[in-house]
Backbone as ProteinMPNN parsed JSONL, in Angstrom:
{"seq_chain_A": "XXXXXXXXXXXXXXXXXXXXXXXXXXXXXXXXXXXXXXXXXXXXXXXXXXXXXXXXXXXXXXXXXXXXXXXXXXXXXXXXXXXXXX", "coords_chain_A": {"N_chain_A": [[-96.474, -104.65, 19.648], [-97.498, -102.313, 22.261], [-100.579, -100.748, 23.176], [-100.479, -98.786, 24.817], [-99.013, -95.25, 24.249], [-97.266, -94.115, 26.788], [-95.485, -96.401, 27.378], [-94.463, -97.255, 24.464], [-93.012, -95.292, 24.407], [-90.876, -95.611, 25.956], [-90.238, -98.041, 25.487], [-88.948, -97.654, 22.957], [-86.838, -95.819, 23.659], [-85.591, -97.97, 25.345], [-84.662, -99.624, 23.589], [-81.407, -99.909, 22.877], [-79.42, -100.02, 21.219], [-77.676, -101.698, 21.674], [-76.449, -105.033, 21.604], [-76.386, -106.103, 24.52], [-77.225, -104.525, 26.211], [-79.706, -103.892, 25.31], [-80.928, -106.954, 25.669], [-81.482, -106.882, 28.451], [-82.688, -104.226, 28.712], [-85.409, -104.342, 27.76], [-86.475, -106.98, 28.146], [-86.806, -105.992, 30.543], [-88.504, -104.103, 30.738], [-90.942, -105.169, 29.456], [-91.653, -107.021, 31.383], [-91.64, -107.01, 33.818], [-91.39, -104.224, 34.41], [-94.217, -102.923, 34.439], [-95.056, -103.857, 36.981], [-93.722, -102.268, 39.046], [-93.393, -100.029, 41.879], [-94.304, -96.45, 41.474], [-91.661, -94.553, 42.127], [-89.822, -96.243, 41.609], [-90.557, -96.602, 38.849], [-90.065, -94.314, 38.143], [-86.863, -94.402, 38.701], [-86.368, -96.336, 36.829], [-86.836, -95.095, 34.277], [-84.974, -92.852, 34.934], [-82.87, -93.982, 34.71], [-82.511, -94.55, 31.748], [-81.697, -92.623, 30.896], [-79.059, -92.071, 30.921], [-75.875, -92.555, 30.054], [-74.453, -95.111, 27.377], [-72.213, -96.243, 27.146], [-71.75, -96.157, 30.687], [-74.182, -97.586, 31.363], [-73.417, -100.188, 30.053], [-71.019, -100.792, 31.818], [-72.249, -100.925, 33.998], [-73.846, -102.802, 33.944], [-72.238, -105.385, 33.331], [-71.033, -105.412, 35.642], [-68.813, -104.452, 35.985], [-68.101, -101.684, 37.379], [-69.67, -99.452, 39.247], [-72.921, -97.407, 39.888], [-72.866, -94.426, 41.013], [-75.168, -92.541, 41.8], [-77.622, -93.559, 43.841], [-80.424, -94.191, 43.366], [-79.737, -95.179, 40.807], [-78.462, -97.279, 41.336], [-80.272, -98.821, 42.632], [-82.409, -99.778, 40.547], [-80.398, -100.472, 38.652], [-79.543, -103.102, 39.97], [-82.3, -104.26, 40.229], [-82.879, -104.818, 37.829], [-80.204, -106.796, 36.983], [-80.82, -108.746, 39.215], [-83.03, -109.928, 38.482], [-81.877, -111.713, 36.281], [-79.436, -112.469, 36.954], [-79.134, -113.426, 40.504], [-77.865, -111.576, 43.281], [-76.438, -108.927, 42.851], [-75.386, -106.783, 44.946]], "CA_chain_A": [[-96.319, -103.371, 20.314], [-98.1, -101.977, 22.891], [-101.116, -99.684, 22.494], [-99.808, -97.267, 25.6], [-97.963, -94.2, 23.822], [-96.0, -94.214, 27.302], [-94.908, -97.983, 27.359], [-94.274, -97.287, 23.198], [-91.629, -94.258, 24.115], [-90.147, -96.261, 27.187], [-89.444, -99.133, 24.939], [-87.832, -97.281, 22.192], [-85.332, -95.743, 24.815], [-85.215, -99.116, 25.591], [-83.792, -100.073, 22.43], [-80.251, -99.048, 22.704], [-78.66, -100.491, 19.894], [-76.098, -102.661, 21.54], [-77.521, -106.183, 21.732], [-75.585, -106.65, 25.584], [-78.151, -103.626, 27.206], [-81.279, -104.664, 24.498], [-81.369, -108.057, 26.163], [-81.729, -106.846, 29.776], [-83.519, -103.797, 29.255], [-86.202, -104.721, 26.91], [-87.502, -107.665, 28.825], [-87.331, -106.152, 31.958], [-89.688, -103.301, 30.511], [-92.008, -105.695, 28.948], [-92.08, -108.274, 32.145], [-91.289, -105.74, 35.37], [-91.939, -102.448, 34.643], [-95.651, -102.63, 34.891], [-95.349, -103.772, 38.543], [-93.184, -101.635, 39.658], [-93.84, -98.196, 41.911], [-94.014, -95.07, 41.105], [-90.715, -94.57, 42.455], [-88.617, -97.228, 40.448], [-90.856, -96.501, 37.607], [-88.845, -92.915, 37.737], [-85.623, -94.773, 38.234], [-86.085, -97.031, 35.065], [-86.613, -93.506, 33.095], [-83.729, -92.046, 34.8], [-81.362, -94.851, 34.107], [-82.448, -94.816, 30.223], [-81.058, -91.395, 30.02], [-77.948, -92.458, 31.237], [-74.929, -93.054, 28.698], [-74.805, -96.374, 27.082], [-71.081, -96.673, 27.974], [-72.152, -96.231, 31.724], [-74.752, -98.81, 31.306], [-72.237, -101.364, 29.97], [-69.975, -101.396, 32.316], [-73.138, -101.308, 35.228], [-74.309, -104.284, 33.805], [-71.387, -105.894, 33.102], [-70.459, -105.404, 36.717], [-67.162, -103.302, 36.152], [-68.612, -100.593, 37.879], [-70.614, -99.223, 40.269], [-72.965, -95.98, 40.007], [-72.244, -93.064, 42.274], [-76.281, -92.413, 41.798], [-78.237, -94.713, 44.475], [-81.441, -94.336, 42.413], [-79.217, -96.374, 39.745], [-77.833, -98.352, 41.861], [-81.421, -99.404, 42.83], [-82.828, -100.158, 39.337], [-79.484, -101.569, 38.233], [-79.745, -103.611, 40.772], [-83.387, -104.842, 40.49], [-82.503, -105.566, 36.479], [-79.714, -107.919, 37.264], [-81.397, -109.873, 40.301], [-83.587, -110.634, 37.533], [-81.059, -112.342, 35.36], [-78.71, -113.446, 37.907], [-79.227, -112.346, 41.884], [-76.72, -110.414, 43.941], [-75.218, -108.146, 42.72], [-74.295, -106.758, 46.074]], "C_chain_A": [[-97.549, -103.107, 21.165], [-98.827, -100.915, 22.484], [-100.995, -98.451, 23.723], [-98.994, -96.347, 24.823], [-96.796, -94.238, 25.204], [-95.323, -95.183, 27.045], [-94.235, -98.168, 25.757], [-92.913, -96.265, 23.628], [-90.82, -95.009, 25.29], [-89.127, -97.378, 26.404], [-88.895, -98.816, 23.466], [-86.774, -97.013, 22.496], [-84.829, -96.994, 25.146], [-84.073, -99.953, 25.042], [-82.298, -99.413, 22.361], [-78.866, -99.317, 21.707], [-77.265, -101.466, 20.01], [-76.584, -103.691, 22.543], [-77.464, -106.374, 23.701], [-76.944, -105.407, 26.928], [-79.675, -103.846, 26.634], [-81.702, -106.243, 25.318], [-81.627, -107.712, 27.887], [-82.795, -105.264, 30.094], [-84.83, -104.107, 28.512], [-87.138, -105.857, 27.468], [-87.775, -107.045, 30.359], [-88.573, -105.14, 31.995], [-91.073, -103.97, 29.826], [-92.596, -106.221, 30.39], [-92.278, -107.702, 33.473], [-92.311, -104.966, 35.038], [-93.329, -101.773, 34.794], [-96.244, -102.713, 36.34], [-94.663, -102.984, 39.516], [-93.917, -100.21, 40.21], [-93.436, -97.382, 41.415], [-92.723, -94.404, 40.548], [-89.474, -95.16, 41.384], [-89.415, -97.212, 39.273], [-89.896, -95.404, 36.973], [-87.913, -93.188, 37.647], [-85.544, -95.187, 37.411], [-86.118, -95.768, 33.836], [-85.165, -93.029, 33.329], [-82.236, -92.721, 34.231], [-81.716, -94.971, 32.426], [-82.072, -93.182, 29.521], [-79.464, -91.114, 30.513], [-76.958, -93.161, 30.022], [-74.975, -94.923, 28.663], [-73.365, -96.687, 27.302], [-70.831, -97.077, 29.388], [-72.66, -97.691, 31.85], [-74.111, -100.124, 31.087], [-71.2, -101.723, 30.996], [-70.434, -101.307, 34.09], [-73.287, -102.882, 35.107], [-73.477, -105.463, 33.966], [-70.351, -105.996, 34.548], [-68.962, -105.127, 36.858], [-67.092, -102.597, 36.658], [-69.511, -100.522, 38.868], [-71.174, -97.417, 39.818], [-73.033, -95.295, 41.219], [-74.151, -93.431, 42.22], [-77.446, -93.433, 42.565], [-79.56, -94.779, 44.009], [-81.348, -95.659, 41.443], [-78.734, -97.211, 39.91], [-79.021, -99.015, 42.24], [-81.898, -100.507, 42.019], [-81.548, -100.894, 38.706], [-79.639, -103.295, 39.048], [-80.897, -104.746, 40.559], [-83.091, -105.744, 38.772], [-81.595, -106.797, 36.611], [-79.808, -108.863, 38.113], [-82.521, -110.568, 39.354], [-83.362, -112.056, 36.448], [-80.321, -113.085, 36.356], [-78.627, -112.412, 39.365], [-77.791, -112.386, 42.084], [-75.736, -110.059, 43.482], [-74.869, -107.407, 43.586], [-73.302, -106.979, 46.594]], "O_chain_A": [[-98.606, -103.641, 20.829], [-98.347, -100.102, 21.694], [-101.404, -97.311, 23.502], [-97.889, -96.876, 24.71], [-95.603, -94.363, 24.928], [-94.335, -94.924, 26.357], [-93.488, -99.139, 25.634], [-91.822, -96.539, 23.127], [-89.675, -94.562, 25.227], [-87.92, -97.587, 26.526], [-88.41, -99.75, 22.827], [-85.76, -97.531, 22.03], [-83.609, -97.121, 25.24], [-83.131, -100.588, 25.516], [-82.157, -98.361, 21.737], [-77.728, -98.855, 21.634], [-76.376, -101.83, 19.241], [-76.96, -103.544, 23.706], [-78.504, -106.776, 24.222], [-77.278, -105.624, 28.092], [-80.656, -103.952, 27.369], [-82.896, -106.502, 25.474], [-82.07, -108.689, 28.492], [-83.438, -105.052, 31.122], [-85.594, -103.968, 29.467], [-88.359, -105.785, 27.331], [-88.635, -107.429, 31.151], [-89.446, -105.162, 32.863], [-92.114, -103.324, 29.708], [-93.77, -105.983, 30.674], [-93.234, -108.085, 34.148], [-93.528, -104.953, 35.229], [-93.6, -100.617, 35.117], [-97.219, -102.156, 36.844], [-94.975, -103.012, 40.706], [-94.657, -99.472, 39.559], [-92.328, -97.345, 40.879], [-92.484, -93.935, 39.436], [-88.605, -94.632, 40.691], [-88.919, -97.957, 38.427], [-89.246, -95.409, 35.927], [-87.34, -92.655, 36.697], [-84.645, -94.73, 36.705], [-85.489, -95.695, 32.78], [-84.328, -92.827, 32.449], [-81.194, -92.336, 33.701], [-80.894, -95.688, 31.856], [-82.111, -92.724, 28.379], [-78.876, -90.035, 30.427], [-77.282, -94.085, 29.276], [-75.353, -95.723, 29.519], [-73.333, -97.797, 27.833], [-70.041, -97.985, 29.647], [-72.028, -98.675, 32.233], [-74.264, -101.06, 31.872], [-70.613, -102.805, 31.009], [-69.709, -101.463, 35.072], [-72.979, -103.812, 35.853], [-73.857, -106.438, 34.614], [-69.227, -106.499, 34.567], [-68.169, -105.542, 37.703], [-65.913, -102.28, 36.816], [-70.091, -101.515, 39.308], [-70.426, -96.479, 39.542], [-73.269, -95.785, 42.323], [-74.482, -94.556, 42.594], [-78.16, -94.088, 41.806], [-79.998, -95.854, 44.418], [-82.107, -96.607, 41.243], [-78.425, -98.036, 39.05], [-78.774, -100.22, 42.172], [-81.922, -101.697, 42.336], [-81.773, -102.006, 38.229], [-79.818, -104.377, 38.489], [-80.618, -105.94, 40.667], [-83.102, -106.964, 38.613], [-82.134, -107.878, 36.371], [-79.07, -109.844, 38.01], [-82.828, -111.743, 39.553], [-84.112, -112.936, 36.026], [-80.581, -114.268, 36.577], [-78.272, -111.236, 39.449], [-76.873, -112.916, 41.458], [-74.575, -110.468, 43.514], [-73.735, -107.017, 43.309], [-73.085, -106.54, 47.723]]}, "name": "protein", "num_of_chains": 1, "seq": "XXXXXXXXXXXXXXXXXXXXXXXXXXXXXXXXXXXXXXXXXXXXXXXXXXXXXXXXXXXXXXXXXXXXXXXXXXXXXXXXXXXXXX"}
């Protein structure tokens, strides 16, 4: 664990209890999220208060969010794993 209190409450949200969003957000907050701006630092918050049904079926590319913030950060998470999702 990290000795940041932020980077400690980031990656509990992180944890979302369903292994399919734990494997993509969890490394990308360990391995990313420190280089990221400002900016997409706020989107990775805003998308972890986003339903975990949502999230599943972002990731899972069933969907699309209305929210171009989340469409950002979704975005930057799965070019990680596998590019374009465009």
């Amino acid at each position: 664990m990290n000795s940041d209190p932020e980077f400690n409450r980031l990656f509990w949200h992180s944890r979302r209890g369903m292994l399919e969003l734990d494997v993509l957000l969890v490394p990308f907050l360990k391995e990313a999220y420190a280089d990221l701006g400002d900016a997409d630092k706020a989107r990775f918050e805003k998308l972890l208060s986003c339903e975990d049904a949502d999230m599943f079926q972002w990731f899972m590319r069933q969907s699309r969010p209305q929210d171009p913030d989340i469409v950002r950060i979704v975005t930057m998470i799965l070019d990680r794993v596998q590019p374009s999702y465009d």
